[in-house]
N, C-alpha and C positions, 0 to 999 in steps of 0.2 A: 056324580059327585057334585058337580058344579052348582046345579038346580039346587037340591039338597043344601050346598053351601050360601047361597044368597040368605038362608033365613038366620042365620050366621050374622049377615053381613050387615043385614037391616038391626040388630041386636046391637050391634058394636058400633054402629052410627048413631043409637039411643044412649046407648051408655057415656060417648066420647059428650055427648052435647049434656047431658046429663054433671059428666066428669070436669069435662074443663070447657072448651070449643066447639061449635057447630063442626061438624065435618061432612064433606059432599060424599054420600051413597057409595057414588064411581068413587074417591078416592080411597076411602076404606075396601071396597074392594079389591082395587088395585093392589092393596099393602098388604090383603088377607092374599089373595091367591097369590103374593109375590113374595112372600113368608113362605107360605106352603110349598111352592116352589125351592126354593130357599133351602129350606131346611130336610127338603126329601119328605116330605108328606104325604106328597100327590103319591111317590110309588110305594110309601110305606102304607095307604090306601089302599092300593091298586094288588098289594102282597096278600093284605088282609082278606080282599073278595077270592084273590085265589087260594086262599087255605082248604082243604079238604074241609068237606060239607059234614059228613058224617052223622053223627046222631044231632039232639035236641043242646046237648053239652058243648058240643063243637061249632052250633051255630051262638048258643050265647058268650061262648070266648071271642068269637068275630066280631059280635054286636059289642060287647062291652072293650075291646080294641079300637072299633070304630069311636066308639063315643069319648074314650079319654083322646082319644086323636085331635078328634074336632074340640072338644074342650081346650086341649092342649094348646090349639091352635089360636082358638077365641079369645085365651087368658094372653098369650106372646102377643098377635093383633093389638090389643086393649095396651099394652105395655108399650110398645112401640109407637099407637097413637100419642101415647102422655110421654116418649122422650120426643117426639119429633113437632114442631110447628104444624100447622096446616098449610096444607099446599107444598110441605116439603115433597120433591121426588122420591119414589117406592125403593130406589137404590140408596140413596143418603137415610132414610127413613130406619132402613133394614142397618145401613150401617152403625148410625148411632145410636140402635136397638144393643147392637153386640158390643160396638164399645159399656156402653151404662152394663152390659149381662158378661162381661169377657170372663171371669172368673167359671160362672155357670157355665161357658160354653166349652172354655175347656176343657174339662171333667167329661163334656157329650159328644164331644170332635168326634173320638173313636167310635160311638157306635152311627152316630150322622154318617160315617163317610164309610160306614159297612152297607147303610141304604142305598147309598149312591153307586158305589161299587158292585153288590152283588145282584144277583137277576132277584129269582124269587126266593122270597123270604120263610121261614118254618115262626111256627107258634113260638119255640122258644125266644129268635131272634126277633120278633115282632114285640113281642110280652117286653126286651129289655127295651129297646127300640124307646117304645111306648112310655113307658119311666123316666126314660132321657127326655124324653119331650115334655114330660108333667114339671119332672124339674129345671127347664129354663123356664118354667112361667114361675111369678111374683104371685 
């Protein structure tokens, strides 16, 4: 995932400089992988590779879970960079992320803290999962 996630990471350090301010590489990664963290990502990834493999169908529900994930992630990252300063800390960052989104977050609390909570996840609960996380990005 991590590998995978740098080209991510180099994306959202174009776009921030593009958008408003230079941003250092390490810093945006620090706030990607500390979102992802965050918000149960990382095992809401880690649920997804373990879904039954199955046919050609059940590998492209995986693939296109995976990709609203990281999108999901990409769009929250990019929002977070434009509430928070440069150089702001990846905790303050993340914070004044959920203040500016608190409306949005609390409508997604309950199924965030079904991630965190439960072991492995089924298609169904990934599928809602996944939705919650398209909807806190702007």
């Amino acid at each position: 995932m991590y590998g995978f996630s740098l080209l991510d990471v180099v994306e959202l350090t174009e776009l921030a400089e593009r958008d408003r301010e230079p941003r250092e590489p390490r810093e945006v990664a620090a706030l990607y992988y500390g979102l992802s963290e965050h918000l149960g990502i990382d095992l809401a990834l880690t649920s997804v590779s373990a879904l039954h493999r199955g046919d050609r169908w059940h590998a492209l529900a995986r693939l296109a879970l995976r990709d609203d994930l990281y999108g999901s992630l990409r769009a929250i990252t990019l929002d977070a960079l434009r509430e928070a300063p440069p150089g702001t800390p990846v905790q303050e960052a993340i914070a004044m992320w959920e203040a500016a989104n608190a409306s949005r977050l609390v409508r997604a609390r309950s199924a965030l803290h079904e991630v965190s909570s439960a072991g492995q996840l089924d298609l169904a609960t990934l599928s809602v999962i996944t939705r919650q996380m398209r909807g806190l990005a702007r």
